[in-house]
C-alpha positions as CSV (number, residue, x, y, z in Angstrom):
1,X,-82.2,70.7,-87.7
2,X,-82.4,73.3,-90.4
3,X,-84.8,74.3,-92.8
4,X,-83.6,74.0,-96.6
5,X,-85.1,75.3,-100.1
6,X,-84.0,73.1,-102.8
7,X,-83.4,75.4,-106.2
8,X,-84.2,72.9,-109.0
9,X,-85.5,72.6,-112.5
10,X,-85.0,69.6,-113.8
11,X,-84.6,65.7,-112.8
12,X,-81.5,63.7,-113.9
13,X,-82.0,60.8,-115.7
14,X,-82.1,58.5,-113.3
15,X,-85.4,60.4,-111.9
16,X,-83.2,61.8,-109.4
17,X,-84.0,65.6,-108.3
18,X,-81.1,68.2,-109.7
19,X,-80.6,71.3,-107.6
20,X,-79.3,73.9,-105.2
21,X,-79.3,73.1,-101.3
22,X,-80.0,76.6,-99.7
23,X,-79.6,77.0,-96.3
24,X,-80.1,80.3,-94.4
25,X,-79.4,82.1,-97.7
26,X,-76.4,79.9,-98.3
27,X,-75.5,77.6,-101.2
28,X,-74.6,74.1,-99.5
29,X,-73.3,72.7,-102.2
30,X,-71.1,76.0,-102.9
31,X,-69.6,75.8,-99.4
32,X,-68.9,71.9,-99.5
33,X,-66.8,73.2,-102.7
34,X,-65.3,76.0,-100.7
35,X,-64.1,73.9,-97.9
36,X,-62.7,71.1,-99.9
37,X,-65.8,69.0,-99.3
38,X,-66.7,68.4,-102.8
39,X,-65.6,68.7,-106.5
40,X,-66.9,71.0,-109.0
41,X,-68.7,68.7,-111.3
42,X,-67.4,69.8,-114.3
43,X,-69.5,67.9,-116.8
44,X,-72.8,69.4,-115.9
45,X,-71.5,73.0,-115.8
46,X,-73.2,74.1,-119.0
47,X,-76.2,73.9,-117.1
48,X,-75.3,76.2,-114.4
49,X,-76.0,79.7,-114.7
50,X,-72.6,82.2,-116.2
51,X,-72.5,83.6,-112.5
52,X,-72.9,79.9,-110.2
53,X,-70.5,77.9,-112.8
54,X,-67.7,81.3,-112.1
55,X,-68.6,81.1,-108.1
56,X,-67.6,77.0,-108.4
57,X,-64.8,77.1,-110.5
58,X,-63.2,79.9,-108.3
59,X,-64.0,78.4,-105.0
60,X,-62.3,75.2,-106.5
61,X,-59.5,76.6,-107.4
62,X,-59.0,78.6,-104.2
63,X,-59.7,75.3,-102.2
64,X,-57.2,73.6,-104.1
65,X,-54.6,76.0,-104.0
66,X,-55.4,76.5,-99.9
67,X,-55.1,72.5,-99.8
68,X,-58.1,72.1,-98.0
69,X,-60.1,69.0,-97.6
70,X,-59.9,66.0,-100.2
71,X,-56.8,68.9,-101.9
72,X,-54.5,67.5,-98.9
73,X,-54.3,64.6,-101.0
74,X,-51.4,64.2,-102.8
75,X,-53.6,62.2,-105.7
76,X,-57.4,62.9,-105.2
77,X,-59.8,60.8,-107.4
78,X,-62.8,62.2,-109.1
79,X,-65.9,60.3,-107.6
80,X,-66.8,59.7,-111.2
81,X,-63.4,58.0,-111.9
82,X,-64.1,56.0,-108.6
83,X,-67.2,54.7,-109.0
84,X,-65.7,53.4,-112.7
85,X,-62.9,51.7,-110.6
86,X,-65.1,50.2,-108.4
């Protein structure tokens, strides 16, 4: 029962809006990253801006290394590589 802003410039290709989730001066999707909630997605990082792609792939790493979330997996699978499998 919060307000957002949704960030975006562009839609994907699938007409699908493309984006940051801000809430309460927070980057959603950053956190989700930080707690182990969600992957860094990798092969759209070129589009990200020098500062947000470094904020990701740190948080990432530190989630990983913390073993937090989907990183307590001994074997975590990429949604991409999942949705290929199924």
């Amino acid at each position: 029962r919060k307000n957002v802003q949704v960030l975006w410039a562009k839609k994907d290709r699938y007409g699908r809006t493309v984006g940051q989730v801000m809430v309460g001066g927070l980057d959603a999707c950053l956190e989700q990253v930080k707690r182990g909630m969600a992957w860094h997605y990798k092969d759209f990082q070129g589009e990200q801006s020098a500062e947000d792609r470094d904020l990701y792939d740190r948080a990432e790493i530190q989630a990983r290394s913390q073993r937090l979330g989907l990183w307590r997996d001994t074997d975590p699978v990429e949604p991409s590589a999942f949705r290929r499998q199924h």
